[in-house]
C-alpha positions as CSV (number, residue, x, y, z in Angstrom):
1,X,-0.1,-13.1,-2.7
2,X,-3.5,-12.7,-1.4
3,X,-3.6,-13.3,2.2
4,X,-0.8,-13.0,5.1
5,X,-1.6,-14.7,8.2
6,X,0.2,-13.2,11.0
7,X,0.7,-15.7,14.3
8,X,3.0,-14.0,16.9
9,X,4.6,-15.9,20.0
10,X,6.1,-16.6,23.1
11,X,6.2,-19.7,24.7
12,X,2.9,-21.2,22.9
13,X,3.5,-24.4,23.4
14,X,1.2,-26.6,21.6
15,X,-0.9,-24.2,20.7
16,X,1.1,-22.6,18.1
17,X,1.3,-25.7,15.5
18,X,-2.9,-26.2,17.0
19,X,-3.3,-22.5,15.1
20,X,-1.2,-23.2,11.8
21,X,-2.6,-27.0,11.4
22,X,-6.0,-24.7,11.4
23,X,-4.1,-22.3,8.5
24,X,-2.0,-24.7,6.7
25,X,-5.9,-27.0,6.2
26,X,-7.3,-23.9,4.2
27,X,-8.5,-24.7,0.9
28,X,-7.6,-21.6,-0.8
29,X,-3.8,-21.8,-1.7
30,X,-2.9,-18.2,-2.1
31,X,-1.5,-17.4,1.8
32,X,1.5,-16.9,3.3
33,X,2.0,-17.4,7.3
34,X,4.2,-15.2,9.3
35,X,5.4,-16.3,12.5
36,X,6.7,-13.6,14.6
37,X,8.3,-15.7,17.8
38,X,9.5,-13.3,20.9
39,X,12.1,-15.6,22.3
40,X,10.3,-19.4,22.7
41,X,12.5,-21.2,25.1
42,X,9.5,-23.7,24.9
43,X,10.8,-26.0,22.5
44,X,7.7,-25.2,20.9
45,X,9.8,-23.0,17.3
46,X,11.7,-26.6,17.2
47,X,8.5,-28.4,16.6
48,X,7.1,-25.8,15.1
49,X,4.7,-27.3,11.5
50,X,7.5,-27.3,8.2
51,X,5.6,-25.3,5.1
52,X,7.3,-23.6,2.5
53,X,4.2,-20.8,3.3
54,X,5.6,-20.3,6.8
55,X,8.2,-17.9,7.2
56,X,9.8,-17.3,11.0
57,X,11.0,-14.1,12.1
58,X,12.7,-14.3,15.5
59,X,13.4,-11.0,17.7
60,X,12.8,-9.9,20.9
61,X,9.4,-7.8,21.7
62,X,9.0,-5.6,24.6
63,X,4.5,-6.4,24.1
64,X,2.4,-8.3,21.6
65,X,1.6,-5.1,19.8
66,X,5.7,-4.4,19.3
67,X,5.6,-8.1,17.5
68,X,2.3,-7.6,15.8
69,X,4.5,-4.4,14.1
70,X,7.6,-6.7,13.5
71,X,5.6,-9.2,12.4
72,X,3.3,-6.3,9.5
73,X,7.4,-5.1,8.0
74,X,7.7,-8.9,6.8
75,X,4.4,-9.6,4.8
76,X,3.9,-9.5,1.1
77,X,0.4,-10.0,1.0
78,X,-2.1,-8.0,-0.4
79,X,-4.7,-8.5,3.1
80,X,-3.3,-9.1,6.9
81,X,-5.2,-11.3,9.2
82,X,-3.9,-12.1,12.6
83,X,-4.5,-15.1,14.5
84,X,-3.3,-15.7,18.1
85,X,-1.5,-19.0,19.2
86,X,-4.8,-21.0,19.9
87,X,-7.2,-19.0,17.9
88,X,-8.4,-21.3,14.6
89,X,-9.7,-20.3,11.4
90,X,-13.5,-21.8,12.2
91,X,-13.8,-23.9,8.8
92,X,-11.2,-24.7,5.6
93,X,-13.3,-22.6,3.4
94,X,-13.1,-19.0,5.1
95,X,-9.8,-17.9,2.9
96,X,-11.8,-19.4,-0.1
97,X,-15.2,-17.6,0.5
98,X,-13.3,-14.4,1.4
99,X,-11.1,-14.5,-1.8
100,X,-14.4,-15.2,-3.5
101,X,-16.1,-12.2,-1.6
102,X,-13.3,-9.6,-2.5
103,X,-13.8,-10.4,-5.9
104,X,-17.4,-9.8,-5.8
105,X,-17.4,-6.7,-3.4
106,X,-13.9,-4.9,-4.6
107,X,-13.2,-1.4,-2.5
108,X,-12.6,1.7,-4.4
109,X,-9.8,2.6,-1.5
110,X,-8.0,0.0,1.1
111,X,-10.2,-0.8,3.8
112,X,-11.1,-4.0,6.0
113,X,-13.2,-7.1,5.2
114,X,-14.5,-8.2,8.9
115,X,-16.6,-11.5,9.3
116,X,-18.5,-13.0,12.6
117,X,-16.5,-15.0,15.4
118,X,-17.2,-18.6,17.1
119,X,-16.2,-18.2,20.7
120,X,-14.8,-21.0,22.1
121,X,-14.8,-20.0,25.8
122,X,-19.0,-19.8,25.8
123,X,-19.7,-22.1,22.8
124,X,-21.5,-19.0,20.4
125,X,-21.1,-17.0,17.3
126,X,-20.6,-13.7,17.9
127,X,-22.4,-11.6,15.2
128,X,-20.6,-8.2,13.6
129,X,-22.6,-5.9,12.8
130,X,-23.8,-5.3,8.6
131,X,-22.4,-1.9,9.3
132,X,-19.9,-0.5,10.8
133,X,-20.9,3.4,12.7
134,X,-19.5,5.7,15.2
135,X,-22.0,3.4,17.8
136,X,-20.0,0.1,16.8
137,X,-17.2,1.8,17.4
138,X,-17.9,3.2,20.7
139,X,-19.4,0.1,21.9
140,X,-17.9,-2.8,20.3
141,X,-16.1,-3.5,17.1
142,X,-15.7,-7.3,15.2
143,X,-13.0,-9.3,16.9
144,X,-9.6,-8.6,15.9
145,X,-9.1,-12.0,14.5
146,X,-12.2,-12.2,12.5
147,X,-10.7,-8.8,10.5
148,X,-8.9,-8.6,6.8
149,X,-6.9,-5.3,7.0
150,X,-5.4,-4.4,3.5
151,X,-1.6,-4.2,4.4
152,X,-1.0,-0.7,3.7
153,X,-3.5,0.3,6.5
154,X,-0.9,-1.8,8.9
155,X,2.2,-0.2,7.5
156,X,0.5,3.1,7.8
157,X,-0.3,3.5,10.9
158,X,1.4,1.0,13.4
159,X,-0.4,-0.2,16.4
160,X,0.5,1.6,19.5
161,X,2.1,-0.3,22.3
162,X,1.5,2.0,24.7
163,X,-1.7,0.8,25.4
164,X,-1.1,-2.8,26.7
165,X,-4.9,-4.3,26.1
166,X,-6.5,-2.0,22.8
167,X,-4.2,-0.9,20.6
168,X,-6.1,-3.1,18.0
169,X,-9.2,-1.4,19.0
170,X,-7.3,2.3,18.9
171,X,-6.1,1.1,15.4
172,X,-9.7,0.3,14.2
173,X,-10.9,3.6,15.5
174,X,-7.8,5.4,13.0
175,X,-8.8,3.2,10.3
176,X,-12.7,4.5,10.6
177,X,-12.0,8.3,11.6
178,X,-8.9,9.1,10.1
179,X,-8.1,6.8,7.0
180,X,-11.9,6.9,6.1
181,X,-11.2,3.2,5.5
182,X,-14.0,1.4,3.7
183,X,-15.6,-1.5,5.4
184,X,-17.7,-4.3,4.1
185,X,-19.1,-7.3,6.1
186,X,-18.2,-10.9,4.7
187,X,-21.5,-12.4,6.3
188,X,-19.5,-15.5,7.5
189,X,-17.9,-16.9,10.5
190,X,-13.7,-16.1,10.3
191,X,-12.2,-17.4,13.4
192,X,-13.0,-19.4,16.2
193,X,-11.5,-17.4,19.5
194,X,-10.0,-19.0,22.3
195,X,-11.0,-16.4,24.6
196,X,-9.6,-16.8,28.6
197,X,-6.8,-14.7,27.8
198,X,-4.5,-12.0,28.9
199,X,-6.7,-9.3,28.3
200,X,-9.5,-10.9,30.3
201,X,-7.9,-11.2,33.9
202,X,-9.1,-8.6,36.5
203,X,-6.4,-6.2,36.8
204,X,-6.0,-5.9,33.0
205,X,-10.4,-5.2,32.7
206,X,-9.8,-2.3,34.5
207,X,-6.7,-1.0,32.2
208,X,-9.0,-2.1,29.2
209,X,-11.4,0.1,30.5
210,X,-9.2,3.5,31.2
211,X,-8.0,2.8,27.4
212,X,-11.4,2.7,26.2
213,X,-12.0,5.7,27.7
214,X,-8.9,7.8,26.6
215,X,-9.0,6.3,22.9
216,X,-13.1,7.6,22.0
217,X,-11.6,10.9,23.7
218,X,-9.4,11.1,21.0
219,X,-11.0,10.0,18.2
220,X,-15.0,11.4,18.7
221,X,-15.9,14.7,19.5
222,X,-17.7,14.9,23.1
223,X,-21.4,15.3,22.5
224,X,-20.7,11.7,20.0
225,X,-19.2,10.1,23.5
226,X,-22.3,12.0,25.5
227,X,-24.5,10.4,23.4
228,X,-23.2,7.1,23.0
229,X,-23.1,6.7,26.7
230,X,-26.6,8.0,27.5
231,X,-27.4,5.2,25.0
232,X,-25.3,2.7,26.7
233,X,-26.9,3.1,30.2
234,X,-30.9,3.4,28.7
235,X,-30.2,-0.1,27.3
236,X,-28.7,-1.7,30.5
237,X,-25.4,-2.5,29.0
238,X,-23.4,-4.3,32.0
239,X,-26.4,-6.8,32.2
240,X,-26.3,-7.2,28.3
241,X,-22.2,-7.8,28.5
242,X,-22.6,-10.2,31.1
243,X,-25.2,-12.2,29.4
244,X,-23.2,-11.9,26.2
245,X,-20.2,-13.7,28.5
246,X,-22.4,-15.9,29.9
247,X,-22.0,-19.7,28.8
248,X,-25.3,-20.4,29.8
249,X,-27.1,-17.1,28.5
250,X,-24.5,-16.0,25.4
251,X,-26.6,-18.4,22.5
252,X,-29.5,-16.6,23.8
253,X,-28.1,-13.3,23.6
254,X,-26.0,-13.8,20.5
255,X,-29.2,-15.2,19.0
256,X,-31.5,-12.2,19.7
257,X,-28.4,-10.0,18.5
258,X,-27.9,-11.5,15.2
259,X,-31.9,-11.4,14.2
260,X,-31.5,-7.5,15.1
261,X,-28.3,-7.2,12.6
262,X,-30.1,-9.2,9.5
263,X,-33.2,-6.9,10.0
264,X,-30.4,-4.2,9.8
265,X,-28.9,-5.8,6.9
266,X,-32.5,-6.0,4.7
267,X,-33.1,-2.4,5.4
């Protein structure tokens, strides 16, 4: 098994079978789909899509980083890739050109395969950068969904619920500083991301925000965070993140951004 495709739940409604329509379409044959469902009282798990490739767990989940871990003891692929109830794979080809990628590009060690992201809410690609550095990190890594983890990276280090909006990002930060986990850009578009979510409501900004702050404390040293955030303030970046959120200024911005990452990319 090549791929696992994790989709965890709670009262989706349509969305869920919107997300595995986009999985179940793929081209490439060689997935399975795990469906980790908190509880649905929905009917939404009674019309979920019937696939011998989708498996359903059931248990309660105190977070979706708790199911996210239920969900990583129950694959028996070889790469995890997890897609939220409304979040689509952008075309039927990505699992394809990915397979085809690995192939080409194997990793000495496990390590993560990260493409770009369509976002739905402002109607742009989001580039990821060619390479991934301490900067990326600091500043902003690919989008969860857009990321291949090899499984044992997952069953390593479980994500940490204790922090309710980046424990994806605090895992990406152990995979880069502690696992020395090799990373190689696919140079496609993965997922298209709903966006408009939980994480993006005012109160939970703010909480995103203290997390950022205590998970670089704990993974770079202080004259790294010093200098990241000297670099952060020189280039303006609250006007570049609101531009980049912008539905009328993001194709702009994403534009400019992804000229800068293929001159990156030549060099």
């Amino acid at each position: 098994m090549k791929f696992s495709i994790i989709v965890v739940c709670l009262n989706p409604g349509t969305k869920l079978n919107q997300t595995l329509d986009s999985i179940l379409a793929q081209t490439c044959p060689d997935f399975e789909v795990i469906v980790k469902d908190g509880g649905s009282r929905d009917g939404s798990i009674e019309s979920m899509r019937t696939d011998g490739r989708i498996h359903l767990y059931q248990e309660p989940d105190h977070s979706i980083y708790e199911a996210m871990n239920q969900a990583v003891s129950h694959v028996t692929g070889d790469y995890i890739l997890f897609l939220n109830c409304g979040d689509l794979f952008y075309d039927k080809e990505v699992l394809a050109h990915t397979a085809q990628f690995m192939e080409q590009h194997p990793m000495k060690l496990q390590g993560i395969y990260y493409g770009d992201t369509y976002s739905a809410k402002t109607d742009t690609k989001i580039s990821s950068p060619p390479r991934i550095t301490g900067f990326v990190c600091y500043r902003n890594i690919p989008c969860h969904q857009s990321c291949f983890y090899a499984a044992d990276l997952c069953r390593q280090k479980p994500y940490e619920p204790k922090y309710k909006i980046r424990a994806d990002y605090e895992h990406f930060l152990w995979c880069y500083y502690r696992a020395k986990a090799p990373m190689q850009y696919l140079g496609l578009t993965v997922s298209s991301y709903e966006g408009g979510g939980y994480s993006e409501t005012k109160e939970n900004l703010k909480r995103s925000a203290a997390e950022h702050k205590e998970i670089t404390a704990k993974y770079m040293k202080p004259v790294e965070l010093f200098r990241y955030r000297a670099v952060m303030a020189l280039t303006l970046a609250p006007l570049r993140t609101a531009m980049a959120e912008s539905r009328h200024f993001s194709a702009i911005y994403q534009g400019l951004t992804s000229k800068v990452y293929g001159r990156r990319q030549e060099k």
